[in-house]
TORLUMKOL-563765 format. One record per residue (C-alpha): y, x, z; residue number from 1. Coordinates in Angstrom, 2 decimals. Layout:
<recs>
+---------+---------+---------+-----+
:      yy :      xx :      zz :  nr :
+---------+---------+---------+-----+
:       Y :       X :       Z : NUM :
...
+---------+---------+---------+-----+
</recs>
This chain:
<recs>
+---------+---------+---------+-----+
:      yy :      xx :      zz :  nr :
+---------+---------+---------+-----+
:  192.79 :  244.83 :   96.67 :   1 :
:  189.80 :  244.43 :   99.52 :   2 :
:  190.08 :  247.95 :   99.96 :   3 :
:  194.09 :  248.06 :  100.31 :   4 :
:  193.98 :  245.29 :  102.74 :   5 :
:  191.31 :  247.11 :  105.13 :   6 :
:  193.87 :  250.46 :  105.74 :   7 :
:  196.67 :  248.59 :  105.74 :   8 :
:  194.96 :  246.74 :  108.91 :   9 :
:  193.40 :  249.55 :  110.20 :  10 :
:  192.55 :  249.29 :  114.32 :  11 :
:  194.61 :  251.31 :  116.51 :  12 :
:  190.81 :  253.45 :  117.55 :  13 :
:  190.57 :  253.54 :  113.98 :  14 :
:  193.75 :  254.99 :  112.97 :  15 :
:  193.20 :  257.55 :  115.97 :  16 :
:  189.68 :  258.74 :  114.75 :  17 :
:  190.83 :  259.11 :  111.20 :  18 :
:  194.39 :  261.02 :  111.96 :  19 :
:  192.26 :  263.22 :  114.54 :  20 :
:  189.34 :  264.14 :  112.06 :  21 :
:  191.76 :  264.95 :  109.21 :  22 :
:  194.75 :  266.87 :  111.32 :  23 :
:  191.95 :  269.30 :  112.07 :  24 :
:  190.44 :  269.50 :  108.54 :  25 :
:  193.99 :  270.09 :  107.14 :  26 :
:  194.76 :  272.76 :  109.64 :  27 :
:  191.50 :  274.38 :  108.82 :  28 :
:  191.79 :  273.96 :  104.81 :  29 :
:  195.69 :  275.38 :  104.67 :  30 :
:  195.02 :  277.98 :  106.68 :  31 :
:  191.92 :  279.18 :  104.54 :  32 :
:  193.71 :  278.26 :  101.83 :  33 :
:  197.70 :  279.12 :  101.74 :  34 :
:  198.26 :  282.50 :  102.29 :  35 :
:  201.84 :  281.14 :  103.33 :  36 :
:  200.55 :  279.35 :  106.34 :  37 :
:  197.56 :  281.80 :  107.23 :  38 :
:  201.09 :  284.23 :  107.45 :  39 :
:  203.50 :  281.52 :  109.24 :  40 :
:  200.82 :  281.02 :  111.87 :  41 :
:  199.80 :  284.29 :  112.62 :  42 :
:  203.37 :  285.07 :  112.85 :  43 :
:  203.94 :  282.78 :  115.39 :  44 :
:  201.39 :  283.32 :  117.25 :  45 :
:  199.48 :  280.26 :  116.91 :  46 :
:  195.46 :  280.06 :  117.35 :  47 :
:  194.26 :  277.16 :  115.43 :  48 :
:  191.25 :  276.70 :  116.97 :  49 :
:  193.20 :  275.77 :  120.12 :  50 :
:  194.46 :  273.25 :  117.96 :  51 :
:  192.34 :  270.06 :  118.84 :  52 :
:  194.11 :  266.84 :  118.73 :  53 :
:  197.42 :  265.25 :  117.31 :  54 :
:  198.93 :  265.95 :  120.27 :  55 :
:  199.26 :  269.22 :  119.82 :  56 :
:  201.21 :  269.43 :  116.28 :  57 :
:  204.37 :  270.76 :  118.26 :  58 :
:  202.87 :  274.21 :  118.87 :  59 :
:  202.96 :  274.55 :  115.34 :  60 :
:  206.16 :  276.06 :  113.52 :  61 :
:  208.29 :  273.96 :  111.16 :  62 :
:  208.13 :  274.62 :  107.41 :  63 :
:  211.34 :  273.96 :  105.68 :  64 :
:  212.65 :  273.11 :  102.27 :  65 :
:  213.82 :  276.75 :  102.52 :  66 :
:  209.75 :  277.75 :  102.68 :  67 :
:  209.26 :  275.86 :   99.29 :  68 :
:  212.67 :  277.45 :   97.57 :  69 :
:  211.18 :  280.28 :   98.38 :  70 :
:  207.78 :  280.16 :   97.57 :  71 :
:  208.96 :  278.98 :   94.04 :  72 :
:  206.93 :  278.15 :   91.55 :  73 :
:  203.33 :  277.78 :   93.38 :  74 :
:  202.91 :  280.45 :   95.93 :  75 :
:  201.93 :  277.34 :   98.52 :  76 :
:  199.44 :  276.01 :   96.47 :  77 :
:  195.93 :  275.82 :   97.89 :  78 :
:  194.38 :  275.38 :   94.93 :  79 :
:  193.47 :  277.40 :   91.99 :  80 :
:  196.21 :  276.68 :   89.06 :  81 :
:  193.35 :  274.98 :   86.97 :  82 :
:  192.79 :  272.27 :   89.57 :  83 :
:  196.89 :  271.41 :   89.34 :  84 :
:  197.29 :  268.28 :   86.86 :  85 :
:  200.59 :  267.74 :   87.29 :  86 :
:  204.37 :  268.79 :   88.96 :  87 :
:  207.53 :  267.21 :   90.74 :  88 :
:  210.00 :  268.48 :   91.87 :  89 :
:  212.28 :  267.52 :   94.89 :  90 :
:  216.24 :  269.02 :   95.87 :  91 :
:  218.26 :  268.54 :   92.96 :  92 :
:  219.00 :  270.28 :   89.93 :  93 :
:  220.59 :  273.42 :   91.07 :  94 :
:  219.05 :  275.99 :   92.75 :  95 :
:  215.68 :  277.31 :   93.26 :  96 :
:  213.89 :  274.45 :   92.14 :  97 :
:  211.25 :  272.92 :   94.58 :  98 :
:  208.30 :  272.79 :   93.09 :  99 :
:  205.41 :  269.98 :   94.24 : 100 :
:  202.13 :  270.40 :   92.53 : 101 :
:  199.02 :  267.39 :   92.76 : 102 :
:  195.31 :  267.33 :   92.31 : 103 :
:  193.50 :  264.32 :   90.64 : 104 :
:  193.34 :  263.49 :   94.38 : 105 :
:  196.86 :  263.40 :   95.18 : 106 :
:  197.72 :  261.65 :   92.08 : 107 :
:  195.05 :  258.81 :   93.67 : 108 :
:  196.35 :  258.83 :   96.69 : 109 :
:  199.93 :  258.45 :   95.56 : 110 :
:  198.88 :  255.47 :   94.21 : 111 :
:  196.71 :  253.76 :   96.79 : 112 :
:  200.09 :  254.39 :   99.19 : 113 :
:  201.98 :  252.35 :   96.41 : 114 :
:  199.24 :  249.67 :   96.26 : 115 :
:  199.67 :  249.12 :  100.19 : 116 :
:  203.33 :  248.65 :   99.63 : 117 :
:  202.65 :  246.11 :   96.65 : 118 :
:  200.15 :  244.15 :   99.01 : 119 :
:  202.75 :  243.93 :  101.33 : 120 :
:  205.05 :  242.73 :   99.28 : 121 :
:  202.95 :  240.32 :   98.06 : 122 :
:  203.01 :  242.09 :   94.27 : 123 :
:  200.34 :  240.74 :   91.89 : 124 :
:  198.87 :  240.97 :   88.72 : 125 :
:  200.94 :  238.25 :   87.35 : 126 :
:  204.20 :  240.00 :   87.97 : 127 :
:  206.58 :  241.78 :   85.44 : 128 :
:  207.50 :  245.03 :   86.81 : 129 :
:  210.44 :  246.61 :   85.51 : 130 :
:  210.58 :  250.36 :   86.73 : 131 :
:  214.89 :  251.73 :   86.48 : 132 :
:  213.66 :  255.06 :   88.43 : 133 :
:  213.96 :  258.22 :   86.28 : 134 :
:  210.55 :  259.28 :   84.34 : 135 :
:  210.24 :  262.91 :   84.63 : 136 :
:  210.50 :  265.99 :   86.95 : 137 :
:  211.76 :  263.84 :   89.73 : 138 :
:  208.72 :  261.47 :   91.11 : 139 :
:  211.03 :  258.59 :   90.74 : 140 :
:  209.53 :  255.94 :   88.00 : 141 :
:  205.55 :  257.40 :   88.32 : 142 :
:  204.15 :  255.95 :   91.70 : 143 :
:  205.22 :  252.36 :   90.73 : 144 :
:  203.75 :  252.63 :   87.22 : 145 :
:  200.81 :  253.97 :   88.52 : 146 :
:  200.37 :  251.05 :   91.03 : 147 :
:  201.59 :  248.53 :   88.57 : 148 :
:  199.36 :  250.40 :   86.07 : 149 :
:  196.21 :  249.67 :   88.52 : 150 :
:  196.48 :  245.73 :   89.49 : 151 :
:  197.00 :  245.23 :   86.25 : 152 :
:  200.92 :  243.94 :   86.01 : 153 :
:  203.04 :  243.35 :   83.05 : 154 :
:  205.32 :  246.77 :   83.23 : 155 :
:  208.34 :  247.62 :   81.86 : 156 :
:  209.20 :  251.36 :   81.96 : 157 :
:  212.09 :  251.30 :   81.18 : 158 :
:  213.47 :  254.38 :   83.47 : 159 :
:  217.05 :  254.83 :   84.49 : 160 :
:  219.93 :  253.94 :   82.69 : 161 :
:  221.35 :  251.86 :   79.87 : 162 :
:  222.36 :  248.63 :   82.32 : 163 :
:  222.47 :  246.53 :   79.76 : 164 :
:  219.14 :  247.18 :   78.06 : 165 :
:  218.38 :  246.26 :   82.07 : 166 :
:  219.79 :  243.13 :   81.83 : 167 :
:  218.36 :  242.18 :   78.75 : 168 :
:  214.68 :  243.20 :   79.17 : 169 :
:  214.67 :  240.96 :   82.89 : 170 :
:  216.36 :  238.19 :   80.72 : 171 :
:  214.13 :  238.46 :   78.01 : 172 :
:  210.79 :  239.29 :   79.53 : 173 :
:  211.24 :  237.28 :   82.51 : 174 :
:  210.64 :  240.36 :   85.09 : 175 :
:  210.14 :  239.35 :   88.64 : 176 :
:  209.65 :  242.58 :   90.37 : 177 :
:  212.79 :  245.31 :   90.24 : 178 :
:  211.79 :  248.90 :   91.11 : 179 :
:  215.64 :  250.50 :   91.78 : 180 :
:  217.35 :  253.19 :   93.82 : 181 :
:  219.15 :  251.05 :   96.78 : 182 :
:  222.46 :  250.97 :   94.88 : 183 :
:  221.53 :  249.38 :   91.46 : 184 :
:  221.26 :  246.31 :   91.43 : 185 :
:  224.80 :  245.77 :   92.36 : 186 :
:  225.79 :  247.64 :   89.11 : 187 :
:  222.99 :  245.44 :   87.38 : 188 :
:  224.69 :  242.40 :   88.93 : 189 :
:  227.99 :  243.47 :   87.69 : 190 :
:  227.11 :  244.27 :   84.06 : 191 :
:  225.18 :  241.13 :   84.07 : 192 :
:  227.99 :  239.43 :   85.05 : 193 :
:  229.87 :  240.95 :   82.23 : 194 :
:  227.40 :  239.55 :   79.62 : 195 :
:  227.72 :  236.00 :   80.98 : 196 :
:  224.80 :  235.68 :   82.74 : 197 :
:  224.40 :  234.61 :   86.82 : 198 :
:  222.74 :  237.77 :   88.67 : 199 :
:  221.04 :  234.63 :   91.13 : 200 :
:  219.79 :  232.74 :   87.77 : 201 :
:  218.36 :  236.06 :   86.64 : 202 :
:  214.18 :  235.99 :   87.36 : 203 :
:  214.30 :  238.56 :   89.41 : 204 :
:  212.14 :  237.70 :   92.60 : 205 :
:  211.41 :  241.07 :   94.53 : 206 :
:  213.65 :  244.15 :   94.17 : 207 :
:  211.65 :  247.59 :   95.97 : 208 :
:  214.86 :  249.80 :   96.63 : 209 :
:  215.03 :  253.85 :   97.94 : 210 :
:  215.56 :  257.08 :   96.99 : 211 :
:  218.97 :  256.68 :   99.47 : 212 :
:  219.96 :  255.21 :  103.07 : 213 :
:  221.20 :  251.51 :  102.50 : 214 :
:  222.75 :  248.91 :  105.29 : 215 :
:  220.98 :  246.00 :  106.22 : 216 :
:  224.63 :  244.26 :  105.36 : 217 :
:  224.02 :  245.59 :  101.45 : 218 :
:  220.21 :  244.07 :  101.33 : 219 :
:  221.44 :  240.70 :  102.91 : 220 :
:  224.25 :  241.51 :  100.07 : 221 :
:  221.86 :  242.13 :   97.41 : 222 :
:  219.57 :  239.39 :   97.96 : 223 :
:  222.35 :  236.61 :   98.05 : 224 :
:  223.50 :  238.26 :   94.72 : 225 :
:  220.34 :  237.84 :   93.00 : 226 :
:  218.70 :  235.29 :   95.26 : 227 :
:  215.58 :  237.42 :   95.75 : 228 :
:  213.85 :  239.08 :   98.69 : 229 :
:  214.13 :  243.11 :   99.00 : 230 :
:  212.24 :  245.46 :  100.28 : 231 :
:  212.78 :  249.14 :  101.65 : 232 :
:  210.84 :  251.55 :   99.62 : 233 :
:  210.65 :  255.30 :  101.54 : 234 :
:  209.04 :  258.21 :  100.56 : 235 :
:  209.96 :  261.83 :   98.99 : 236 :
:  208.52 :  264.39 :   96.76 : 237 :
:  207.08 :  266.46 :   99.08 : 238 :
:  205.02 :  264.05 :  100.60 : 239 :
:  203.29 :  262.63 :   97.27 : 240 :
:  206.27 :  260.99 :   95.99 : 241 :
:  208.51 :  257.87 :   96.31 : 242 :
:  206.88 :  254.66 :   98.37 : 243 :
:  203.83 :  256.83 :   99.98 : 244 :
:  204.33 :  257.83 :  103.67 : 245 :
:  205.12 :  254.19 :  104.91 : 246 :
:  206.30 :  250.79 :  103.73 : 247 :
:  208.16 :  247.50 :  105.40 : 248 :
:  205.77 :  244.34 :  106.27 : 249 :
:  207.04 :  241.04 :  106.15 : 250 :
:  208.75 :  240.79 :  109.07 : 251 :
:  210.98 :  243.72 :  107.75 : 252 :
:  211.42 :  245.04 :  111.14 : 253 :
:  211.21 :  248.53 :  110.38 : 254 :
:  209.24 :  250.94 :  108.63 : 255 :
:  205.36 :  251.13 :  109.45 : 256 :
:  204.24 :  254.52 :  108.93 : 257 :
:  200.60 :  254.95 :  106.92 : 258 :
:  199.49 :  257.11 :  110.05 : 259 :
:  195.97 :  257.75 :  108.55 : 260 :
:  197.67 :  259.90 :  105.82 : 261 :
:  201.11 :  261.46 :  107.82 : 262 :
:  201.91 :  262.60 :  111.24 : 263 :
:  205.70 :  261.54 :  112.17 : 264 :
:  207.80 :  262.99 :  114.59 : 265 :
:  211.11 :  263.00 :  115.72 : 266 :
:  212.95 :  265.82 :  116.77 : 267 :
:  216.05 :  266.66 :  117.88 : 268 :
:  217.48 :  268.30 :  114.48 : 269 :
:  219.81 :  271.41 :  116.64 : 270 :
:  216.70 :  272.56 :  119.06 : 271 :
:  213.67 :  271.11 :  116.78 : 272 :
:  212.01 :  269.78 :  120.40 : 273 :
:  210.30 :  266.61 :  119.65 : 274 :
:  212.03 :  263.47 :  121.05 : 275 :
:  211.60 :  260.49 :  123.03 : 276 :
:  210.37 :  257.20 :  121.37 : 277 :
:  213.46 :  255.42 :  120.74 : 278 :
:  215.72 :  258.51 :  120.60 : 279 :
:  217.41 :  259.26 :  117.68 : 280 :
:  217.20 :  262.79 :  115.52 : 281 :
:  215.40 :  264.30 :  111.94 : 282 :
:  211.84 :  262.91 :  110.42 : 283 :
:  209.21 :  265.82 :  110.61 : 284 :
:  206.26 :  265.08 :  108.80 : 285 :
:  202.65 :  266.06 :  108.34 : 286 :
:  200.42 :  265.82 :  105.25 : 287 :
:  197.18 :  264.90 :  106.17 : 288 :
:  195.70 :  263.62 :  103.22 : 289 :
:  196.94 :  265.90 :  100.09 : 290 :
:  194.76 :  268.92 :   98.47 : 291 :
:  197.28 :  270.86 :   96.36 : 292 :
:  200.06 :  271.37 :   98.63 : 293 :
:  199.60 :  269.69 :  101.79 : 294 :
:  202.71 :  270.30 :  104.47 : 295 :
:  202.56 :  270.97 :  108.05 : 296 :
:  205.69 :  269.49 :  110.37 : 297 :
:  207.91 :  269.42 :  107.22 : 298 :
:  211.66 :  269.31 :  108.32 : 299 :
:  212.76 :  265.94 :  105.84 : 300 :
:  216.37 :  266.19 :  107.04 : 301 :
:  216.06 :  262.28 :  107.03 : 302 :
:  217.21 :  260.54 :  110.26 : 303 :
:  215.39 :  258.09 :  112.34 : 304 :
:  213.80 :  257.01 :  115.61 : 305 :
:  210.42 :  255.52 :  116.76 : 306 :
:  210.78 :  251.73 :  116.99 : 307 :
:  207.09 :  251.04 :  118.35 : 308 :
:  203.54 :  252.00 :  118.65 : 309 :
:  202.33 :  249.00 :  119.16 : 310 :
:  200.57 :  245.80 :  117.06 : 311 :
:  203.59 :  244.93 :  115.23 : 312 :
:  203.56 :  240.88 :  115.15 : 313 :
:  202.31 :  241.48 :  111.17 : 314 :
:  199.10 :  242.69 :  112.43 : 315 :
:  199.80 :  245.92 :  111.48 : 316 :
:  198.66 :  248.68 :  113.94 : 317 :
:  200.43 :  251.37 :  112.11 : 318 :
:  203.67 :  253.37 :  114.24 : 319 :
:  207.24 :  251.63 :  113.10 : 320 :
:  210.12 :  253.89 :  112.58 : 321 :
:  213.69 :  252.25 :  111.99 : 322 :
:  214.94 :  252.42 :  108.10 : 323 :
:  216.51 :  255.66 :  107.41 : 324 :
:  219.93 :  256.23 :  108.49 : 325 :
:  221.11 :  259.20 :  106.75 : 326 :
:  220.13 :  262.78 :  106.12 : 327 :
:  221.04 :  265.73 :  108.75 : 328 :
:  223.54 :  266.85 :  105.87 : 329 :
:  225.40 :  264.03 :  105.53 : 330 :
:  226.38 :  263.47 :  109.29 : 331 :
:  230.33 :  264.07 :  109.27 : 332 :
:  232.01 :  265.17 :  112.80 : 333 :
:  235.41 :  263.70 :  113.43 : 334 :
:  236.66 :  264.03 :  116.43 : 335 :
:  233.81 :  264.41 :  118.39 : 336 :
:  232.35 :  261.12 :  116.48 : 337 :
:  229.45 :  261.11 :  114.46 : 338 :
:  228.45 :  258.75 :  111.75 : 339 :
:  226.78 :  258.38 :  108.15 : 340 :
:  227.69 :  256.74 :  104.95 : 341 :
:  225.38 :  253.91 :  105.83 : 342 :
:  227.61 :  253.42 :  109.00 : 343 :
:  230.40 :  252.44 :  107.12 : 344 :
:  228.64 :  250.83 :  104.58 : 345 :
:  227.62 :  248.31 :  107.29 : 346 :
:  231.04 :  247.46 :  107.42 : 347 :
:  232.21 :  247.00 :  104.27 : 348 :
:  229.16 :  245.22 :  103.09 : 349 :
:  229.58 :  242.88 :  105.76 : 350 :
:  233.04 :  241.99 :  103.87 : 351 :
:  231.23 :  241.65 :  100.23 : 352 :
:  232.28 :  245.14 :   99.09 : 353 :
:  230.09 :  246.82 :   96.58 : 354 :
:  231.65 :  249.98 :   95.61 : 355 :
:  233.59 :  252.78 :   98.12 : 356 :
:  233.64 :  256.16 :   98.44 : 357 :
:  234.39 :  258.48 :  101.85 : 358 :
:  236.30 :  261.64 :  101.32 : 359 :
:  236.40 :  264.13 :  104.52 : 360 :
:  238.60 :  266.76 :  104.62 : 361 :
:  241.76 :  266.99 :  107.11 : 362 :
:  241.30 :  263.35 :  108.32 : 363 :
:  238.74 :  260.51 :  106.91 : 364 :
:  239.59 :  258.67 :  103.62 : 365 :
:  237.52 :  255.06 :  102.47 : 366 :
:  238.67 :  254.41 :   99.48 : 367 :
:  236.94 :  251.26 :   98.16 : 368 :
:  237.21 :  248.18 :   95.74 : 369 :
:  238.31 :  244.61 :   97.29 : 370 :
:  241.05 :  242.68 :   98.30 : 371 :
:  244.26 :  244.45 :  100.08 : 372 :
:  244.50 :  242.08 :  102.73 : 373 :
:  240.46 :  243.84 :  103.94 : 374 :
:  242.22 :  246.90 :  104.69 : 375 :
:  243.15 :  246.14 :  108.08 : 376 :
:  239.79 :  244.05 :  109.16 : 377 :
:  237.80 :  247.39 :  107.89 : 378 :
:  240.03 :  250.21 :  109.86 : 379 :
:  239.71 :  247.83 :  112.86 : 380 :
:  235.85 :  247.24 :  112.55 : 381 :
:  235.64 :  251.16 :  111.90 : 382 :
:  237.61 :  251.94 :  115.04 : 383 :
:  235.57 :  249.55 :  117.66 : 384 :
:  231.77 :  250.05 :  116.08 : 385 :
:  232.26 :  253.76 :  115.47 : 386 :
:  235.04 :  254.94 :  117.39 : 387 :
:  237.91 :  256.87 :  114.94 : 388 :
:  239.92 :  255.80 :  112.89 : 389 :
:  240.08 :  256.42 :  108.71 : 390 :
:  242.77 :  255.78 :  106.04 : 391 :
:  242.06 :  253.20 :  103.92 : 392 :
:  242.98 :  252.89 :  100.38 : 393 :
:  242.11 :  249.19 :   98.33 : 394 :
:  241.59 :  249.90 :   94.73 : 395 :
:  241.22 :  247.28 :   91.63 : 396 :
:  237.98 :  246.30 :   90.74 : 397 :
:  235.93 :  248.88 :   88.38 : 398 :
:  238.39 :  251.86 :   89.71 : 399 :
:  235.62 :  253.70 :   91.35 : 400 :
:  232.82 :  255.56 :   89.14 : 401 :
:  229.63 :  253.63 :   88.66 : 402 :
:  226.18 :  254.99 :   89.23 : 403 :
:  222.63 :  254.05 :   87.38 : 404 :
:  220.76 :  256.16 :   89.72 : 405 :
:  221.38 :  257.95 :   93.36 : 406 :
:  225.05 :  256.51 :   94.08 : 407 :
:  227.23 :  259.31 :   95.27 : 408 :
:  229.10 :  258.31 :   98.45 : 409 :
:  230.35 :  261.22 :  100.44 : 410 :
:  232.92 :  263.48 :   98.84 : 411 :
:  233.65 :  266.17 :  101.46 : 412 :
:  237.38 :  268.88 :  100.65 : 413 :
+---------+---------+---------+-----+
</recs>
């Protein structure tokens, strides 16, 4: 893990030279390489060659998960279909699917991002490493196998589903490292519960969570549950897959960005100009270290904002972003308000509640399970921290649907 512990600490010069040498390569390579982006540029008028440093990325136009629909199923490759060893795919499962192709190379690289984010989370051969993420066309379940795979670890892949097999297989095989989507565990805790045992007495030591926005009030929830330490896992497909553009340290302050692989930027998601550190808006990202499909200022739909650019107090020199919020999509617009799921998961969280729904249509609905005498602590924490207010409706535990993989939250009429 030498190696792993060497990028992860890169210098600040370092990180600089690196991101320089390979923003230009990549510019160069696509462009020789991806008819779509020799097109897109020319289109807009850009002139590569006046494209020298980082600095410049915002003269270059946006590609969108519209692009890749389109482009369906490897019209953006830049490599010859031969070369392609594998596929994932990213946007659901309706549609024109989007299609992500890898190299040898970016299957490597995929998994030296995930070995970075099990050195920071201090992840070891002698863990058990049981992996709930779906194995198949969505990248869920791969990157941590192929991590796990690498140092050596005792792994379960067990993929998603069957809670109690889940339960069973961390009881029975002692596993100390959960791989999850951010809203599992609490279902594992309450089938687990169910079969007798104690989610905290469970050996469960480090839980990696993604693949949706989730409250800092649901991790301090999850970890009292199961009396563990979890981590913030972020990533998508079409930047190499779960846990590869960035990863929390230790001091879990936010999310340092692996700068020597992606450009970040955040921009405002109406105008697309790029924002002030600090400000809030949508994740663009660059690809600066993929061969089959490598992206240029990628429009994520994730929300964010630049927390620093400095040392963080880790040692890490990498940029920190805050955790995601939400997605552009998911913002709902009440009365001049704005707010995410996440938002109001902060709140009810904060009063031990584990399952809710939102439903928008002529006014705001949370609907969630708890204790009646919640309802009126929750409307008033809703109306002072984000400013409108919803009806509530208590239900009896187990009333709302359960979830084994992305948990559905918003219900819009």
């Amino acid at each position: 893990m030498k190696d792993v512990a060497r990028d992860i600490y890169l210098s600040r010069d370092k990180i600089d030279e690196i991101k320089r040498k390979r923003f230009r390569s990549t510019l160069k390579y696509v462009y020789d390489n991806s008819p779509f982006y020799r097109r897109l540029f020319k289109e807009s008028g850009v002139d590569i060659d006046s494209i020298k440093e980082p600095a410049d990325i915002a003269k270059l136009p946006f590609t969108t998960k519209q692009n890749l629909r389109e482009s369906y199923p490897l019209k953006m490759a830049c490599v010859e279909k031969e070369k392609i060893v594998r596929i994932q795919m990213s946007g659901g499962t309706t549609g024109q699917p989007v299609i992500i192709p890898y190299t040898r190379h970016d299957v490597e690289q995929w998994k030296e991002m995930l070995l970075r984010d099990f050195y920071l989370a201090g992840i070891t051969s002698k863990d058990v490493i049981q992996i709930t993420p779906a194995f198949g066309l969505w990248n869920g379940g791969f990157g941590f196998h192929f991590a796990a795979d690498a140092i050596d670890a005792f792994v379960i892949p067990i993929g998603a589903g069957n809670t109690r097999n889940q339960v069973r297989f961390m009881v029975d095989f002692g596993t100390t490292v959960l791989c999850a989507t951010a809203s599992y565990p609490l279902r594992i805790a309450e089938v687990a519960e169910e079969m007798g045992y104690e989610p905290a007495e469970l050996p469960v030591q480090k839980m990696l969570l993604g693949a949706e926005p989730w409250s800092e009030e649901m991790r301090r929830q999850i970890e009292k549950t199961f009396n563990c330490k979890a981590f913030d896992i972020p990533g998508l497909t079409e930047m190499g897959g779960v846990g590869t553009v960035g990863f929390e340290c230790p001091s879990r302050n936010g999310l340092h960005i692996w700068e020597d692989n992606y450009i970040v930027e955040i921009v405002d998601p109406e105008t697309g100009e790029v924002l002030e550190d600090g400000e809030e808006g949508e994740i663009v990202y660059t690809s600066l270290n993929r061969e089959a499909m490598p992206l240029i200022r990628y429009r994520s739909g994730e929300v964010s904002a630049v927390v620093s650019r400095e040392k963080c107090e880790c040692g890490i020199e990498h940029m920190t972003i805050k955790r995601i919020r939400g997605r552009t999509d998911d913002m709902v617009i009440y009365k001049g308000v704005k707010f995410y799921p996440s938002d109001v998961e902060q709140i009810l969280a904060s009063y031990g509640v584990r399952h809710y729904r939102i439903e928008v249509g002529e006014g705001i609905r949370v609907i969630f399970e708890g204790e009646n005498g919640l309802a009126r602590k929750v409307i008033k924490d809703i109306k002072e921290f984000l400013g409108f207010s919803p009806r509530i409706e208590v239900v009896q535990p187990g009333s709302l649907e359960r979830f084994e993989g992305k948990a559905k939250r918003l219900f819009r009429g």
